[in-house]
BALOBA-1460 file (C-alpha; in Angstrom, 3 decimals):
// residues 78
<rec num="1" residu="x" x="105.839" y="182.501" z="165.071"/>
<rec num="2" residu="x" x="107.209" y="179.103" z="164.076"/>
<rec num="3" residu="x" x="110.866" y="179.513" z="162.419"/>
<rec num="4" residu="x" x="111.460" y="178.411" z="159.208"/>
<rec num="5" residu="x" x="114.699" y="176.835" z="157.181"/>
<rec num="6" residu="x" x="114.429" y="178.972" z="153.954"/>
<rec num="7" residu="x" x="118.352" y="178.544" z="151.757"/>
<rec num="8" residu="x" x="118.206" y="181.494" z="149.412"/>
<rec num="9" residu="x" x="120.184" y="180.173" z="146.033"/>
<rec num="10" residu="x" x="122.034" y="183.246" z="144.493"/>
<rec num="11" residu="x" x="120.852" y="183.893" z="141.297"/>
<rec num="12" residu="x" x="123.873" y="182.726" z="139.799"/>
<rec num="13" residu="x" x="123.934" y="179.682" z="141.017"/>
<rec num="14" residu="x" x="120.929" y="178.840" z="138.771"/>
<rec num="15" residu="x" x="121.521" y="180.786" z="135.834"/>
<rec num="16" residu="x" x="124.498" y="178.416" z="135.252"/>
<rec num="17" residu="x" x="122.345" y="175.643" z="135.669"/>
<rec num="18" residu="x" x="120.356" y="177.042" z="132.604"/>
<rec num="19" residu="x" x="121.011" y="175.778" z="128.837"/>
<rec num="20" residu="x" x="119.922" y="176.538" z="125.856"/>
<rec num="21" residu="x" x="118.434" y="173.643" z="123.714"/>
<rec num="22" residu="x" x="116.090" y="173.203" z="120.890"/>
<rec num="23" residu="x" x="115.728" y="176.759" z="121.299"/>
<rec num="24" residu="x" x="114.604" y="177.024" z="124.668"/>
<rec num="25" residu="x" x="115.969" y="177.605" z="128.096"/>
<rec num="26" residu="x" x="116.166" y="173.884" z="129.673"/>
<rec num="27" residu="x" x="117.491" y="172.354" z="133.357"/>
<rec num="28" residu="x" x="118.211" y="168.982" z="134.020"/>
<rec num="29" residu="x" x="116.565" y="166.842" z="135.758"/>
<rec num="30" residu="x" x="119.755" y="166.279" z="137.818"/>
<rec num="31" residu="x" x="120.480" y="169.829" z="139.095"/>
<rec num="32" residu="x" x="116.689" y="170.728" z="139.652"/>
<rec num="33" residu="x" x="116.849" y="167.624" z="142.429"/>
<rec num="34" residu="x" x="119.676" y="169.076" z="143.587"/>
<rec num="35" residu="x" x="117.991" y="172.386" z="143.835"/>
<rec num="36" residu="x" x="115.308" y="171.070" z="145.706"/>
<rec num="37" residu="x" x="117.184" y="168.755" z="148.065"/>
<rec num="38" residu="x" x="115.967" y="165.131" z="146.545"/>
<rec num="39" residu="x" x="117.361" y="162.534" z="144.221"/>
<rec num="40" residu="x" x="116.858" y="162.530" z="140.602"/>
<rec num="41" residu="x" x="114.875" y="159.546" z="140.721"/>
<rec num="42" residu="x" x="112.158" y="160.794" z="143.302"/>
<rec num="43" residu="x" x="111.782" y="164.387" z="141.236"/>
<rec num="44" residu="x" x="111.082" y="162.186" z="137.949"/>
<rec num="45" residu="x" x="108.823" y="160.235" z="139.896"/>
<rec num="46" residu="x" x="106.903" y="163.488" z="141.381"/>
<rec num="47" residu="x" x="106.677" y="164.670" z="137.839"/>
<rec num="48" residu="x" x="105.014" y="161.401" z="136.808"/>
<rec num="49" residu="x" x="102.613" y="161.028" z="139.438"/>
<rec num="50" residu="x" x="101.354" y="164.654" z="138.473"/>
<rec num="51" residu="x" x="102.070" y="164.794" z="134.836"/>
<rec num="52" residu="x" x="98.647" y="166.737" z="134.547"/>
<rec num="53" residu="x" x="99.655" y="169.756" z="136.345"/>
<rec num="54" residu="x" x="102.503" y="170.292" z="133.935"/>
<rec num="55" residu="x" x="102.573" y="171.439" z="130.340"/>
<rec num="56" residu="x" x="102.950" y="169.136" z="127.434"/>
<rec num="57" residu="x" x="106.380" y="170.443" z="126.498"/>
<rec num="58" residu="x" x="107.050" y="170.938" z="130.202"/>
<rec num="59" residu="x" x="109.672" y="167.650" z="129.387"/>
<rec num="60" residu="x" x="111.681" y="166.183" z="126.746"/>
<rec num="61" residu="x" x="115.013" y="164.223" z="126.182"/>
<rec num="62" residu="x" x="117.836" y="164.592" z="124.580"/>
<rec num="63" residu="x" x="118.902" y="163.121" z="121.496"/>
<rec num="64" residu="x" x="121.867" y="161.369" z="121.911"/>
<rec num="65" residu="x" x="123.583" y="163.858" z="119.875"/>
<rec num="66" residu="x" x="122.577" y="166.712" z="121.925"/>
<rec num="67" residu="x" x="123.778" y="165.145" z="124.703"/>
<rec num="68" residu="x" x="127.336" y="164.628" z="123.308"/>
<rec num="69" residu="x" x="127.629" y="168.202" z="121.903"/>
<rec num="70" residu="x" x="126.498" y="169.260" z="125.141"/>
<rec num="71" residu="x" x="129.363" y="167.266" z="127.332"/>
<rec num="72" residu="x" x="131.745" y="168.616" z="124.716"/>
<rec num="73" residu="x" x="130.667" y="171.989" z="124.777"/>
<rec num="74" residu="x" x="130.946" y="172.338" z="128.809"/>
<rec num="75" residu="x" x="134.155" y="169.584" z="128.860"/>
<rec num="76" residu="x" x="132.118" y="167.371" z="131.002"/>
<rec num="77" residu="x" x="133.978" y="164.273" z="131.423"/>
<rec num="78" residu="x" x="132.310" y="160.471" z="132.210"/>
């Protein structure tokens, strides 16, 4: 049997990674890349190139005020 390199991610781990926005339960781009071992850039892209196999609300962006209230809520500095 070949041997594989599985990492199992507690649950936590991702749970915290989980926000609540517009109502729904959201990730960033930024910490499902880090999830899945690969730069932000080259998970966008893979979402791009197969836009079709995901849902049309599958994606949105912020507003810029959603983004403030969110680095203010979790103390996120710049």
């Amino acid at each position: 049997m070949a041997e594989t390199n599985l990492s199992i991610i507690p649950d936590e781990v991702i749970s915290n990674k989980i926000y609540l926005i517009r109502e729904k339960k959201v990730m960033f781009d930024k910490d499902l890349a880090e999830l899945y071992g690969v730069t932000t850039g080259n998970l966008n892209k893979a979402v791009k190139r197969n836009i079709k196999r995901f849902p049309e609300d599958f994606m949105f962006q912020l507003t810029k005020q959603e983004y403030e209230n969110l680095l203010f809520q979790s103390g996120i500095s710049s």
